[in-house]
C-alpha positions in Angstrom: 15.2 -9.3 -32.1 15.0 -12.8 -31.7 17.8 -12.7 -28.8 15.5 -10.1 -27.2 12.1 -12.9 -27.5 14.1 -15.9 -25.7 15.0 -13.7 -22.7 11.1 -12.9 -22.7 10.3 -16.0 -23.1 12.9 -17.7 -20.2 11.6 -14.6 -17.6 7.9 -15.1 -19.1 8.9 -19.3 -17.9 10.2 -18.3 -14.7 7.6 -16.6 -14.0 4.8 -19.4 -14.5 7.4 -21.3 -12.7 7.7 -19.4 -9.3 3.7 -18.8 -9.9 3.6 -22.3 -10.0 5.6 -23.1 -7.3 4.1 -20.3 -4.8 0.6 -22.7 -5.6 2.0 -25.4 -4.0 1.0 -26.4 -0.1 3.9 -24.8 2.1 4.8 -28.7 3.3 6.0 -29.0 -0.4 8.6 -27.3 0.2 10.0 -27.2 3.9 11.9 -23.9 4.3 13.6 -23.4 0.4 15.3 -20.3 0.6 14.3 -19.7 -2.8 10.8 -20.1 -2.0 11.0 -18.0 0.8 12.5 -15.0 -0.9 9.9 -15.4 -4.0 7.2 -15.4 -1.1 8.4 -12.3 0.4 9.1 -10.3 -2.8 5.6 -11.0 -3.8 4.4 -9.7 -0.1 6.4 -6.9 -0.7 5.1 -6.2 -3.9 1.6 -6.2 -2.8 2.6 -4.4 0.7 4.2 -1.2 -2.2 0.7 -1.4 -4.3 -1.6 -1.3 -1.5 0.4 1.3 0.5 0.4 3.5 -3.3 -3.9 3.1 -3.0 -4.4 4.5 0.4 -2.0 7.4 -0.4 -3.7 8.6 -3.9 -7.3 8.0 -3.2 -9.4 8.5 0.2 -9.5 5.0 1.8 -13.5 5.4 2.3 -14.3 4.4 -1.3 -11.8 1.7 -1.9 -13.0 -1.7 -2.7 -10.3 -4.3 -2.1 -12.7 -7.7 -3.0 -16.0 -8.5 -4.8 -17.0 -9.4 -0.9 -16.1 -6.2 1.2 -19.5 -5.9 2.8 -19.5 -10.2 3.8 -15.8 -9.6 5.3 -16.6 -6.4 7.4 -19.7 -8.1 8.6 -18.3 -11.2 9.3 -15.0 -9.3 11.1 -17.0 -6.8 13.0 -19.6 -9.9 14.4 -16.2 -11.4 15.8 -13.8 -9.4 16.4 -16.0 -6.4 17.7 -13.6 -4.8 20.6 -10.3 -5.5 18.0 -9.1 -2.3 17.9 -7.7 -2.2 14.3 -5.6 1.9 14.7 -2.7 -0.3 16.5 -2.9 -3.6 16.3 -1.6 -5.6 18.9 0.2 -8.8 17.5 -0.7 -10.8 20.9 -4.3 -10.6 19.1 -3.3 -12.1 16.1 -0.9 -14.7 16.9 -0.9 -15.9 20.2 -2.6 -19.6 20.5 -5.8 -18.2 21.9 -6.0 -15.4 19.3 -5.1 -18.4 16.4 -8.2 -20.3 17.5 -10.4 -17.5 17.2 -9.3 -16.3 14.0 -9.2 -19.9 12.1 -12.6 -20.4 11.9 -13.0 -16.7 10.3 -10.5 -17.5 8.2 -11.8 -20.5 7.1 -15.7 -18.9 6.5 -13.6 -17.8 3.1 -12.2 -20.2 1.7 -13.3 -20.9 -1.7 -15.0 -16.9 -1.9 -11.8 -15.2 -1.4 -8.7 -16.5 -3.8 -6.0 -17.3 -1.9 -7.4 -16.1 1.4 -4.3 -17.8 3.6 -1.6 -15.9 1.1 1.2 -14.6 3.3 0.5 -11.0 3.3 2.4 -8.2 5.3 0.1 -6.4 7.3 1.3 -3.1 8.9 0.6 -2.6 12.7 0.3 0.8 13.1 -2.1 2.2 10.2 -0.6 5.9 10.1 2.8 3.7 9.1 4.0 3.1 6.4 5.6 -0.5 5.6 8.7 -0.4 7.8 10.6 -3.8 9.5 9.2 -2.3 12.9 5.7 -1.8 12.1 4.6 -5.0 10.0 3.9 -8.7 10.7 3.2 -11.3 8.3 -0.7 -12.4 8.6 -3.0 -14.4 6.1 -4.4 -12.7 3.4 -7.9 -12.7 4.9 -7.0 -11.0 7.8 -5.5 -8.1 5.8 -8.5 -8.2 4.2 -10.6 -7.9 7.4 -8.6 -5.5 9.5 -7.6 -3.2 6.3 -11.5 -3.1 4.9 -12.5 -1.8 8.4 -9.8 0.6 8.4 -10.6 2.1 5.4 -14.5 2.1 6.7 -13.5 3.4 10.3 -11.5 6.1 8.7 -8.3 5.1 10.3 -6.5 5.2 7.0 -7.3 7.9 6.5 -4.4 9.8 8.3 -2.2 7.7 5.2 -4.1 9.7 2.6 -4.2 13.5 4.6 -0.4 13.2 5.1 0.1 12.6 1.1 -2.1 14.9 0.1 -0.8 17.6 2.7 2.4 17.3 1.4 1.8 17.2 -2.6 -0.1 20.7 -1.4 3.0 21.9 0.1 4.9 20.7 -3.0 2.6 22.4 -5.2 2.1 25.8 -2.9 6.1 26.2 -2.6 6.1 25.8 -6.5 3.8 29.0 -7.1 5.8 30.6 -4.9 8.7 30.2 -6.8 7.6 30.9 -10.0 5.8 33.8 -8.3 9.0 35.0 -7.2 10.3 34.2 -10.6 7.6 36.1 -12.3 8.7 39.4 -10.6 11.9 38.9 -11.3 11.3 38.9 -15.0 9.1 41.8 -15.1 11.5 43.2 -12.7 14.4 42.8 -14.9 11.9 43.7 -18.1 11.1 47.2 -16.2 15.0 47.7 -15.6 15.6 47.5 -19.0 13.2 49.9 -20.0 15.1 52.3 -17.8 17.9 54.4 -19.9 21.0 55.2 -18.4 20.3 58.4 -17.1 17.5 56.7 -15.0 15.0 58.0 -17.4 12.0 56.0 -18.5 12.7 55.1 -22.7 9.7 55.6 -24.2 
């Protein structure tokens, strides 16, 4: 037992280490490989959880912060022609499209926590999370693009396709054990059948 404790305790302490260390500004650190693996595993971590939402409950009812309404607004008043289906990454990360999302960006610091995070941010929203299809973006802009998503409906393609196919899953299992529900009252009747092809009664 008390083996069992100090290896919870030593993960439990590198836990608050890596949480302490993924506080820290980025110029802390320069480019740790450690750091930049502990970043990514959280990304993907949060990428996995977020993908798990949109695929078991209908996008139109999520809340994702205490702030949706704010963000929408705020995105919508800026970014009004961004057309959020497929994004295009020239209009998140080219210099001009930087200087026009900074000062959104910045409207939240302080109301959203950790609003810059590194967060991976899928392109193409009737994707899933593939090396093709996602770019690394600021937590806020997740945020935006992903709350208007779910809003706009386009997310919901994500939620259709999984439920589709847990009907098709649950459709092709009735029919199997339809088909092996006849089979047993089929072999039942055969066995009420004497040898001479006679009904036993």
């Amino acid at each position: 037992m008390e083996a069992a404790g100090g290896t919870d305790e030593l993960v439990s302490g590198e836990l608050v280490s890596v949480a302490h260390a993924l506080s820290l500004p980025a110029e802390s650190y320069g480019n740790d490989p450690d750091i930049e693996m502990a970043w990514a595993m959280r990304a993907m971590q949060h990428a996995e959880v977020y993908y798990k939402l949109i695929s078991s409950v209908d996008p139109q009812f999520l809340k994702l912060t205490k702030v949706d309404d704010q963000i929408y607004s705020e995105f919508r008043k800026n970014f009004e022609k961004l057309r959020i289906d497929v994004l295009d990454p020239e209009e998140l990360k080219s210099v001009s499209a930087k200087e026009k999302w900074r000062p959104f960006c910045l409207k939240f610091d302080g109301v959203v926590e950790d609003f810059n995070y590194g967060t991976l941010l899928r392109l193409d929203c009737s994707q899933g999370y593939t090396e093709e299809n996602t770019i690394f973006a600021p937590r806020i802009q997740f945020f935006a693009i992903e709350i208007a998503r779910n809003r706009e409906g386009h997310n919901k393609v994500v939620y259709s396709s999984v439920q589709d196919k847990e009907n098709e899953k649950g459709a092709d299992r009735g029919e199997k054990e339809k088909t092996d529900n006849r089979a047993g009252r089929d072999e039942t009747a055969h066995k009420g059948v004497d040898k001479r092809g006679e009904t036993a009664v």
